[in-house]
VMD Tcl script that draws the C-alpha trace (Angstrom):
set ca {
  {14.11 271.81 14.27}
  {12.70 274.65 12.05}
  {11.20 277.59 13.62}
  {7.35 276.90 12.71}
  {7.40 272.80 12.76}
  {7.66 271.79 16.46}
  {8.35 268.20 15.45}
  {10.60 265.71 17.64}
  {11.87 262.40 15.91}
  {11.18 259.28 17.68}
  {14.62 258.66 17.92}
  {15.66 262.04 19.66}
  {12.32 261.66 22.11}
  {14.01 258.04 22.68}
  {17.43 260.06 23.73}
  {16.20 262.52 25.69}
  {14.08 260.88 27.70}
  {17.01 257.85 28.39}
  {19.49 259.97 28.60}
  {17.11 262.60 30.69}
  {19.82 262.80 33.41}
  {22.62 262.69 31.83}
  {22.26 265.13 29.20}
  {24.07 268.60 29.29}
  {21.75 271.86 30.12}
  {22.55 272.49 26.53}
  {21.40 269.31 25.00}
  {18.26 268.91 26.71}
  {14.95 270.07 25.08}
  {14.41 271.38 28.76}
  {17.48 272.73 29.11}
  {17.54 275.18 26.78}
  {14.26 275.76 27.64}
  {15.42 277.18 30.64}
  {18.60 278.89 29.54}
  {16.16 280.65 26.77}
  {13.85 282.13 29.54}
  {16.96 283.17 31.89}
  {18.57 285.02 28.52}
  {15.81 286.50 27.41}
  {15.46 288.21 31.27}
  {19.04 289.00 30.76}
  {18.30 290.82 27.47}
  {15.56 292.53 29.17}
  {17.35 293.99 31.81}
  {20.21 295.26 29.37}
  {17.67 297.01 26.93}
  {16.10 298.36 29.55}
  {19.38 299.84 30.99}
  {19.77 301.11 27.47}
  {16.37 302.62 27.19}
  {15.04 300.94 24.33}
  {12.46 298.96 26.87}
  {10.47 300.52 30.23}
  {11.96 298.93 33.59}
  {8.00 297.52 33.92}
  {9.24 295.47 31.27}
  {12.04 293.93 33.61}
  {9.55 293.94 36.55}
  {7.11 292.46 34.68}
  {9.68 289.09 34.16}
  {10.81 288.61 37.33}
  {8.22 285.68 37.33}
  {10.61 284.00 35.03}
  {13.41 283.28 36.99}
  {11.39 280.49 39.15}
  {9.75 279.60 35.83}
  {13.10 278.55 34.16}
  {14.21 276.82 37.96}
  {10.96 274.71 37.35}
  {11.17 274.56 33.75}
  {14.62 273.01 34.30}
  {13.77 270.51 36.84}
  {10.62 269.16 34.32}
  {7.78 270.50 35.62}
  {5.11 270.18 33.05}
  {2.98 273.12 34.95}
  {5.78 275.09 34.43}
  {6.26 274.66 31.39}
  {2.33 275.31 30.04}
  {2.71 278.51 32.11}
  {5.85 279.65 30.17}
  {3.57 278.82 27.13}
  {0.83 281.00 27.96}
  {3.04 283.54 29.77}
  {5.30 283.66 26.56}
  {2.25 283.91 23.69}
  {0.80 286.68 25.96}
  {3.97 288.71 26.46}
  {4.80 288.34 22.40}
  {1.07 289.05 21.41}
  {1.11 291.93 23.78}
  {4.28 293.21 21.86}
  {2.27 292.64 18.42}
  {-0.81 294.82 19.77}
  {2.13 297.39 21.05}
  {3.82 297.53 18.09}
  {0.46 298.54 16.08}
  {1.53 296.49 13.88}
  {4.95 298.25 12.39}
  {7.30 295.45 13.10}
  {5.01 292.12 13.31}
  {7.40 289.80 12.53}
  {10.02 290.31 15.28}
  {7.83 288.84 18.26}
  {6.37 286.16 15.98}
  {9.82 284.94 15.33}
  {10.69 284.92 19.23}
  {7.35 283.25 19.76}
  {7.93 280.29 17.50}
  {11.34 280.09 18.36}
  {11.34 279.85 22.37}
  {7.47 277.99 22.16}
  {9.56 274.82 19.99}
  {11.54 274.28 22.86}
  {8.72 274.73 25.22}
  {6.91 272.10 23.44}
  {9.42 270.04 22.86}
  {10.41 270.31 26.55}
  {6.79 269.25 27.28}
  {6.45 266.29 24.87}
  {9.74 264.60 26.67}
  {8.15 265.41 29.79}
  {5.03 263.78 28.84}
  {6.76 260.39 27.51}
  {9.14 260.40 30.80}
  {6.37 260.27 32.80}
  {4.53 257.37 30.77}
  {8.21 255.55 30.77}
  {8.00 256.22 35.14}
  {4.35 254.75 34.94}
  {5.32 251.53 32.82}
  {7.83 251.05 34.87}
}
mol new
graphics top color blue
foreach p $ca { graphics top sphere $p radius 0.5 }
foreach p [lrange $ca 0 end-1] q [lrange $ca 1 end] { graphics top cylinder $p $q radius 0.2 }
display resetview
């Protein structure tokens, strides 16, 4: 998957969503989905022990943790509110920044949003495969 094409092959949408139970948290589109929100929190917290980020910052994400529960279990809600949530907090950074170092939040933007929509485009076909069936 490159960073700025958010495409999914037919044959790994096949996989994930027949082997949607079986896969490991790190092969799963929604997986790592979740493990991505849960380590960026993590990184959070240990900049802002360092002091290169407020403590708001850390407050601010505390929203994520149930996020990443939900995002994990295949919540498609969830995982349009990570969306949003995500392109606010990263443009947010951008308009912070004033513009010195634009490139660092884009590339975390495009980065965790691939999995996000990848996430959501396995949860959409699982749900038409439950509805077939």
């Amino acid at each position: 998957m490159s960073i700025f094409s958010w495409k999914i092959s037919d044959d790994e949408l096949k996989t994930q969503v027949e082997q949607y139970d079986k896969l490991k948290i790190t092969e799963s589109y929604r997986g790592i989905a979740a493990l991505l929100i849960l380590g960026s929190m993590v990184l959070t917290v240990i900049l802002a022990k360092l002091g290169v980020v407020d403590y708001e910052a850390v407050y601010g994400s505390i929203i994520y943790v149930p996020l990443a529960f939900f995002v994990w279990k295949g919540h498609r809600w969830a995982l349009i509110a990570m969306m949003i949530l995500w392109t606010i907090e990263k443009g947010y950074q951008l308009v912070e920044s004033g513009g010195t170092s634009p490139i660092v939040p884009i590339i975390w933007w495009a980065i965790f949003m691939g999995y996000f929509v990848n996430a959501f485009k396995v949860e959409i076909a699982r749900r038409k495969v439950i509805t077939i069936n």
